[in-house]
KEKE-3310 file (N, C-alpha, C; in steps of 0.2 Angstrom, whole numbers, plus 5000, padded with zeros to 4 digits):
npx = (5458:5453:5440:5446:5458:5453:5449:5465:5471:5462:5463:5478:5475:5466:5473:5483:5475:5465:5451:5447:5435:5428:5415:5406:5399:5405:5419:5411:5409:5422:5428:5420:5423:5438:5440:5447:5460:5475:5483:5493:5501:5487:5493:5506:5500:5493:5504:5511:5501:5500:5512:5510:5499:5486:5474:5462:5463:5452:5444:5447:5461:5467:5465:5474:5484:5502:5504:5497:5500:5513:5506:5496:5506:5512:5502:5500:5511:5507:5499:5505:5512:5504:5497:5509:5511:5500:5500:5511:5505:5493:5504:5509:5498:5494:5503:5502:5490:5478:5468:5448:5441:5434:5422:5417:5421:5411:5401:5402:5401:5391:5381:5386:5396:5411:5418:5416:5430)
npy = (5433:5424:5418:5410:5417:5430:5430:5427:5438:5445:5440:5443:5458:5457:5456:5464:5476:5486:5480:5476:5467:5451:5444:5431:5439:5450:5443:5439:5451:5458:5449:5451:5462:5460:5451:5450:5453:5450:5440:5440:5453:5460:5458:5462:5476:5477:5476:5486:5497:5494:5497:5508:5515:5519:5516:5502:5494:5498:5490:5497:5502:5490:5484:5491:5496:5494:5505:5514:5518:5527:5535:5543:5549:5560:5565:5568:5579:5588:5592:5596:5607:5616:5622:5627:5638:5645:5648:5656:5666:5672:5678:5687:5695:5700:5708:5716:5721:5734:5748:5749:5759:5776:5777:5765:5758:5766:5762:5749:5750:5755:5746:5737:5726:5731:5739:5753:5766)
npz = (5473:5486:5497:5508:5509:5510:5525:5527:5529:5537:5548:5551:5551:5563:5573:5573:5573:5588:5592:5578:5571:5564:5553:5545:5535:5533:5528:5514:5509:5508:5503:5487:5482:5484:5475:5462:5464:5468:5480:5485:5478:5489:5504:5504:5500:5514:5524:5521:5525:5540:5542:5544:5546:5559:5560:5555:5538:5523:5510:5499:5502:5502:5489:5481:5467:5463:5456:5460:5475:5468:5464:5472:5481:5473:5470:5485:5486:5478:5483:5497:5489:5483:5497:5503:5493:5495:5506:5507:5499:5508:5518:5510:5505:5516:5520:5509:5513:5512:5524:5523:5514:5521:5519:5518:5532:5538:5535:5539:5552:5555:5554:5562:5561:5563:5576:5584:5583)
capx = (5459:5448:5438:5452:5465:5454:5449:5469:5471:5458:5469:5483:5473:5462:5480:5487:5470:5462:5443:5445:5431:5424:5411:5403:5395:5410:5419:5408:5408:5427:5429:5415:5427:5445:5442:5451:5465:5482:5482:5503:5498:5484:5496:5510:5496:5492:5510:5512:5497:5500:5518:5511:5492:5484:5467:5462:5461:5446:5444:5453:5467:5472:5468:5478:5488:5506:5506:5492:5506:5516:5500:5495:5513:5514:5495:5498:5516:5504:5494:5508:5516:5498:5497:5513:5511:5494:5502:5515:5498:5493:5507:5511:5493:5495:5508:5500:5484:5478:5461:5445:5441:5431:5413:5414:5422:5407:5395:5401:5400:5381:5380:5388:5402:5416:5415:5421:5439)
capy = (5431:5419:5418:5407:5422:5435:5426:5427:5446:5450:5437:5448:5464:5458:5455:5470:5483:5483:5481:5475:5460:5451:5438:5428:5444:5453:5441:5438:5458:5459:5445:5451:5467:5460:5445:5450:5456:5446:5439:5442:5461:5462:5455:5469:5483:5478:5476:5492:5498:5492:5502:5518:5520:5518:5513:5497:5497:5496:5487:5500:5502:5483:5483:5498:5491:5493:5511:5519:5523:5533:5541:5546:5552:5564:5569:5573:5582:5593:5596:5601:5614:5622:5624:5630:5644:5647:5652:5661:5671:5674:5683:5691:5698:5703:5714:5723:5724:5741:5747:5751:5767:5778:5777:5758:5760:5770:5758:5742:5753:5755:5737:5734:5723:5733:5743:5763:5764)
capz = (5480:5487:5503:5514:5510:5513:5531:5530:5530:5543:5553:5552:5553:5571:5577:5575:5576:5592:5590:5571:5570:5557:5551:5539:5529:5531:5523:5508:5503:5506:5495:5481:5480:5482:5472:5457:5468:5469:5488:5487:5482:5494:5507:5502:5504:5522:5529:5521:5529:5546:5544:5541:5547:5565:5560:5550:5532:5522:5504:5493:5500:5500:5481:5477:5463:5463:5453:5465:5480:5467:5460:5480:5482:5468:5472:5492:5485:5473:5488:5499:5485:5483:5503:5504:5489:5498:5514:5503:5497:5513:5520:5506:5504:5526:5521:5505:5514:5516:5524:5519:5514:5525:5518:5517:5536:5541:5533:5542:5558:5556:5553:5567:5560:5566:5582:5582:5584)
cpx = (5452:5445:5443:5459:5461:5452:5458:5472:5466:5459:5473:5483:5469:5468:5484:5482:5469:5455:5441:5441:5427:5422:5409:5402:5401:5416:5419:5408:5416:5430:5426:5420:5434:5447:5444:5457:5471:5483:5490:5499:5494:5489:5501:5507:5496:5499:5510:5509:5497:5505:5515:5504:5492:5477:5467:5460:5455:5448:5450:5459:5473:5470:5471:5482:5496:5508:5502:5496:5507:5513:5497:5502:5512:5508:5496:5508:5513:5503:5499:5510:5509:5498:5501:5514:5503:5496:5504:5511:5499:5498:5509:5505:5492:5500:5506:5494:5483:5470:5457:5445:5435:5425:5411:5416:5415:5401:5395:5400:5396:5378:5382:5393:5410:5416:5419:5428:5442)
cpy = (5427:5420:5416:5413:5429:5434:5427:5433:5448:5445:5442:5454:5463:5457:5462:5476:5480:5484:5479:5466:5459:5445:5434:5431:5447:5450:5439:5445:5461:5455:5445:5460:5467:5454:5445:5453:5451:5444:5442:5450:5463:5461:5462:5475:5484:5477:5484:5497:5502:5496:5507:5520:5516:5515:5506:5499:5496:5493:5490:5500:5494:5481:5486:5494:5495:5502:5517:5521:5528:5536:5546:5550:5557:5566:5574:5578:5589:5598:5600:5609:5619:5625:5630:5637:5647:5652:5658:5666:5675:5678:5687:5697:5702:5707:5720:5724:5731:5742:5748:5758:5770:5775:5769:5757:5761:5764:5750:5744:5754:5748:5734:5728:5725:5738:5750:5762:5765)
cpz = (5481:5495:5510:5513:5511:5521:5532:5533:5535:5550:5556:5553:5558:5573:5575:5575:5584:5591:5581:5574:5565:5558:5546:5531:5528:5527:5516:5507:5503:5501:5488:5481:5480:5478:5464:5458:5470:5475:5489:5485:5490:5502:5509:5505:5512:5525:5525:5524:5537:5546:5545:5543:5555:5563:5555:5544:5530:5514:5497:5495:5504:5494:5480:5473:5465:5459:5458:5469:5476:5466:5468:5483:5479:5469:5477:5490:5482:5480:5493:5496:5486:5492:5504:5500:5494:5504:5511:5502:5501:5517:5514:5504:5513:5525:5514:5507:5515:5519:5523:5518:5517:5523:5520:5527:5540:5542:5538:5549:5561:5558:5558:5566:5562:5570:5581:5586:5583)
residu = (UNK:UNK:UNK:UNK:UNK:UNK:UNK:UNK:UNK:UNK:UNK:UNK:UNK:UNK:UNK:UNK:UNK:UNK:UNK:UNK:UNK:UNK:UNK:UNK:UNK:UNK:UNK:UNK:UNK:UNK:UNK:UNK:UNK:UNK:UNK:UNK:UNK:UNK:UNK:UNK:UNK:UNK:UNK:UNK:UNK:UNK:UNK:UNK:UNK:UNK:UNK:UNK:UNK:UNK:UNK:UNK:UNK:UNK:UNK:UNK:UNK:UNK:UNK:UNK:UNK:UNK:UNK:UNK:UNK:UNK:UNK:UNK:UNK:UNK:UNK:UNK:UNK:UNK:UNK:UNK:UNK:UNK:UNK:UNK:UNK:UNK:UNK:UNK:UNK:UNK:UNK:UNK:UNK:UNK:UNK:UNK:UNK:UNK:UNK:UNK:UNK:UNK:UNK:UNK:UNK:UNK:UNK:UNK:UNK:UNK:UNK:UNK:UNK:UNK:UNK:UNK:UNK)
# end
């Protein structure tokens, strides 16, 4: 990608952010990172972007190559399953709780950690 196409992208991103601006320096350090970057990809990424986020993008994720979505799919899918066993934990750990036993009871009472009761 060259200077005039990433000038072309932050066309299309100060028209659709509000408050996105940019200059001279900004774009010489977006083009010294997306200059081995396909302008039609880069292009791809920000319409995808623009569908799907509210804030402007930043340098990564208008290289993201073409396998990086699925690999961020299959990442935030991990991450849901682990939440979702987590919670799963958590209740299941709220229902075999039991309390402590007296001496330790006694001891956080002095401590003033948990009030008599």
């Amino acid at each position: 990608m060259n200077e005039s196409e990433v000038r072309k992208l932050f066309l299309v991103i100060q028209n659709t952010y509000n408050g996105f601006d940019y200059d001279d320096d900004k774009v010489a350090v977006w083009h010294d990172v997306l200059k081995e970057t396909p302008f039609e990809l880069a292009q791809r990424n920000l319409r995808a972007h623009i569908l799907s986020v509210k804030f402007p993008p930043v340098p990564a994720e208008i290289a993201m190559s073409e396998a990086e979505p699925e690999q961020l799919a299959l990442y935030h899918e991990d991450l849901r399953t682990s939440a979702q066993q987590h919670l799963s934990n958590l209740e299941e750990w709220a229902k075999t709780a039991t309390p402590p036993p007296e001496h330790v009871r006694e001891r956080l009472k002095k401590l003033g950690i948990i009030r008599n009761g």
